[in-house]
C-alpha positions as CSV (number, residue, x, y, z in Angstrom):
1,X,-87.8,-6.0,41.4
2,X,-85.5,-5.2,44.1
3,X,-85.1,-7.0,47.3
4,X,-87.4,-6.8,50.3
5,X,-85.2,-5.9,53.0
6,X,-88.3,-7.0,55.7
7,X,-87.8,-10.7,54.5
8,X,-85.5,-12.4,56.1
9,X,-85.0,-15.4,54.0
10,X,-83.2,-15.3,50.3
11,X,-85.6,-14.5,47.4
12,X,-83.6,-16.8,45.7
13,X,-83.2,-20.2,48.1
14,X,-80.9,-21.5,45.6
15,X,-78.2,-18.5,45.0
16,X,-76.1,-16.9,48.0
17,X,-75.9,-13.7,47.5
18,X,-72.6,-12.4,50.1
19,X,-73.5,-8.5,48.7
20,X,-76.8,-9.2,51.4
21,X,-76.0,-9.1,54.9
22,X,-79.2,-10.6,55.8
23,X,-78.8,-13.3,53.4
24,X,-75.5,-13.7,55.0
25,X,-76.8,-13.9,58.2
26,X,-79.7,-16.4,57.1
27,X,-76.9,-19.0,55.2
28,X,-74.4,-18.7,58.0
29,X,-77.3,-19.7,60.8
30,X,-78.4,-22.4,58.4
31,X,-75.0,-24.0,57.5
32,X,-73.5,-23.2,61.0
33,X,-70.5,-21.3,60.3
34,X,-69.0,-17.7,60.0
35,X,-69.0,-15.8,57.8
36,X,-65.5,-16.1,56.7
37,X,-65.9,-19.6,55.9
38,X,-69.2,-18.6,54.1
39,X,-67.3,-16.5,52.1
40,X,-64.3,-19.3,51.5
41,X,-66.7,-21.7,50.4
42,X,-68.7,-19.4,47.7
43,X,-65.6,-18.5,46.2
44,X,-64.7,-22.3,45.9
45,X,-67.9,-23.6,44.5
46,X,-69.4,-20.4,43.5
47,X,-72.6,-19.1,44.8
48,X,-75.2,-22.3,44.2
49,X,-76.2,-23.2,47.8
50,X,-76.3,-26.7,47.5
51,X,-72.6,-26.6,46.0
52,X,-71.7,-24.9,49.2
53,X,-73.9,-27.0,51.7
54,X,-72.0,-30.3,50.0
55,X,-68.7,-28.0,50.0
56,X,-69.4,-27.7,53.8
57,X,-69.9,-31.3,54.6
58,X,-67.1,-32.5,53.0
């Protein structure tokens, strides 16, 4: 099934997907950063949310 591009949240809560601009825009309004450092952190951690939220706190 392909993406609703109406919702505005991930379909998948646990995954960042950086290929989504809206997803994207919902992670770097949650976490509170750009989305360079978004993108830093995925690539450090890979794309599990919570390893990039705990990447980001620490």
């Amino acid at each position: 099934m392909a993406d609703d591009k109406n919702v505005r949240s991930p379909q998948d809560a646990s995954r960042i997907a950086l290929g989504e601009d809206y997803e994207v825009q919902y992670w770097t309004k949650k976490f509170g950063v750009d989305r360079a450092t978004l993108e830093q952190a995925v690539k450090a951690v890979g794309n599990s949310a919570k390893a990039v939220e705990e990447h980001l706190k620490g």
